[in-house]
N, C-alpha and C positions, 0 to 999 in steps of 0.2 A: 434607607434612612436619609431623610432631608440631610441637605447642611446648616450650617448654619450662618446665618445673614446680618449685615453690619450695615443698614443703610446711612448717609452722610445728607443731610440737607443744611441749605445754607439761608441765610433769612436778614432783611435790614438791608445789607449793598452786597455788591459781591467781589472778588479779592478779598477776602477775610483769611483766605487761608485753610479752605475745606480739604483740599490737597495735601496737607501738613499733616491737618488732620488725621485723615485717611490713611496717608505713610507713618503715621505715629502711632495708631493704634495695630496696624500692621505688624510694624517692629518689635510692637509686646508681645502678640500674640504670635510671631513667626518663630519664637523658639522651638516652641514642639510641636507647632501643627503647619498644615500648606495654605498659604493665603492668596487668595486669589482678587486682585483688584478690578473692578467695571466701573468704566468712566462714563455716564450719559451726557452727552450735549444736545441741544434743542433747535441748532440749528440745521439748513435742509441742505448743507453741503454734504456730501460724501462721509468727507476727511477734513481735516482742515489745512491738508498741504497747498492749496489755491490760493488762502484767505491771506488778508494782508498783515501781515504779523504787528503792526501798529497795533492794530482796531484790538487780533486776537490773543497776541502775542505770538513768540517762537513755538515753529514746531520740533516735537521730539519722535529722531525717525527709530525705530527699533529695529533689532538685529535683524526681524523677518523683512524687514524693507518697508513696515508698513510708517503714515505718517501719522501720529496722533496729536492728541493734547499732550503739551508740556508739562502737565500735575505726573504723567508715565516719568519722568526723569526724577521727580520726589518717590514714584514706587520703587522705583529701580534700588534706589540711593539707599533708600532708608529701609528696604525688605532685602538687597540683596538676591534680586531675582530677576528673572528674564520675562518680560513681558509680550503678548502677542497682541498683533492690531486687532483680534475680533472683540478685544475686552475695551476697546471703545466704540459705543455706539452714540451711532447718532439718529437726530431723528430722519434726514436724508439716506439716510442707510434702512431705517424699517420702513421708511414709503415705499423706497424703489422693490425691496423684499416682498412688502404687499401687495405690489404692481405684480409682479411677475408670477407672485401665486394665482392671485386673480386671474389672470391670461390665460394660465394655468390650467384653470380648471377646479383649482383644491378644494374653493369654498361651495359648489356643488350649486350653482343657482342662486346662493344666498347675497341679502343686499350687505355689502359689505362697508363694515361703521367702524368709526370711533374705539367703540363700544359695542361687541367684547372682542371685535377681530384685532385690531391693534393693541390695543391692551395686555388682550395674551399672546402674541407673539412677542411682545416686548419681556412678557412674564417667562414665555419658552427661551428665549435670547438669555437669558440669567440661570435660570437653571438647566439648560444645553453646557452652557460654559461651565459651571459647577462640576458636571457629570464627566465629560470630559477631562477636567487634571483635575479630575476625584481630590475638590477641594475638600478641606476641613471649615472654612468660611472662606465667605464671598465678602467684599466689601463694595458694597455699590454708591458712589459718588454721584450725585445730582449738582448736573453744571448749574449756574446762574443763582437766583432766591426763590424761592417760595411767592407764587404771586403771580409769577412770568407767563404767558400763556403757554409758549413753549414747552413747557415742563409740565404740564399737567399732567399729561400720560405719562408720564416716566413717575410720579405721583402718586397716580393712581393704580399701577402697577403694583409700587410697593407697597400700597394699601391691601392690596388683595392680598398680597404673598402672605401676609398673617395668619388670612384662615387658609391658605395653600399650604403652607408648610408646619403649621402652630405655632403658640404664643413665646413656647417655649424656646424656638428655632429664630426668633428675630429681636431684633432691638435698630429700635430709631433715635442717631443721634442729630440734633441742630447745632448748627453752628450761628454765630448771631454776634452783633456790634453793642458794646457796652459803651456809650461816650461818656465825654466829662465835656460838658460845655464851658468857655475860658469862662463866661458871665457868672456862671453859678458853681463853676470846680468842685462837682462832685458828681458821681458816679449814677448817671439814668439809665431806669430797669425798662421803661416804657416801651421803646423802639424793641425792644428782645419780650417782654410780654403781646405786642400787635403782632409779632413775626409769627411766635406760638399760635397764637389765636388763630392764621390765616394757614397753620398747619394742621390744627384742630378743626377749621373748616372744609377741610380735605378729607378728614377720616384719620387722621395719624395724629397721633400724643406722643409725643418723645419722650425718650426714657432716659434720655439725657442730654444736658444742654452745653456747648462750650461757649462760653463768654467769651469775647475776646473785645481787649481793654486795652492802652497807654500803662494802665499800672494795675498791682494787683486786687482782684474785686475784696471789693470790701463787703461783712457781713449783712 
């Protein structure tokens, strides 16, 4: 039996607070089932213990020694769980992976793309993890916005996971920027309608959207 999948995308700027998020839906659902968090980032380091914490911020080192993204310290916090490094990937982590298959031998001849070799191993990297601490849901975080180039495989990924695991087995939530401009003080849907669009240009409609706002959205 599939698990079941909690994708996070973020759209409009990023800092919004996808990570909150993520740990928040977590926290409800960690009562009675195992929750398992994946963090995607788009960039082609490793890890981001190199990177300079200005640009990326603080890194957060977990018990296994590994260095990840600091949203691991809102999982921890707010699920009350011990986290491992393979539950964040990156995209410098599935290149050097595809590298060394390749070399390998695995892919038998074949010219190896985009599309479908990266893709599905991004798609095996998600559901390896699931199998392994025989989760009840996965919660998969997509760093950055919708739009980025970087992200797109991590994207399209969770596009497919739909008819990989059924309709019934996933839900996609966005997260997105509601302003108030000082000129006009009142609450625009705009910027969080073009975010949708550019995820519905992807293949994914989300099934649910979180606003986030200075005050609370009005109807």
């Amino acid at each position: 039996m599939p698990p079941k999948v909690i994708i996070i995308t973020g759209g409009v700027l990023s800092g919004l607070g996808k990570g909150i998020a993520a740990a928040s839906i977590g926290f409800l659902l960690g009562e009675s089932l195992k929750i398992v968090p994946i963090k995607c980032d788009g960039y082609l380091n490793v890890d981001p213990g190199t990177m300079n914490p200005i640009e990326h911020g603080e890194v957060f080192v977990l018990e296994d020694g590994g260095e990840v993204d600091m949203d691991f310290g809102h999982y921890e916090r707010f699920m009350g769980i011990t986290c491992k490094s393979q539950w964040n990937l990156t995209m410098g982590q599935v290149f050097n992976e595809i590298r060394i298959k390749e070399r390998r031998g695995d892919f038998l001849g074949q010219t190896v793309e985009y599309i479908p070799h990266v893709v599905e191993h991004i798609k095996k990297r998600y559901l390896d993890t699931a199998k392994e601490e025989k989760a009840d849901v996965v919660i998969i975080e997509i760093g950055g916005t919708v739009g980025q180039i970087e992200n797109d495989l991590y994207i399209e990924a969770c596009r497919q996971l739909r008819k990989d695991i059924g309709d019934e087995n996933i839900m996609y939530v966005h997260v997105t920027y509601v302003p108030i401009p000082t000129n006009v003080n009142e609450q625009k849907s705009k910027p969080t309608q073009q975010s949708v669009q550019r995820l519905r240009e992807r293949g994914i409609q989300p099934d649910m959207i979180i606003g986030r706002c200075e005050e609370y959205l009005t109807p």
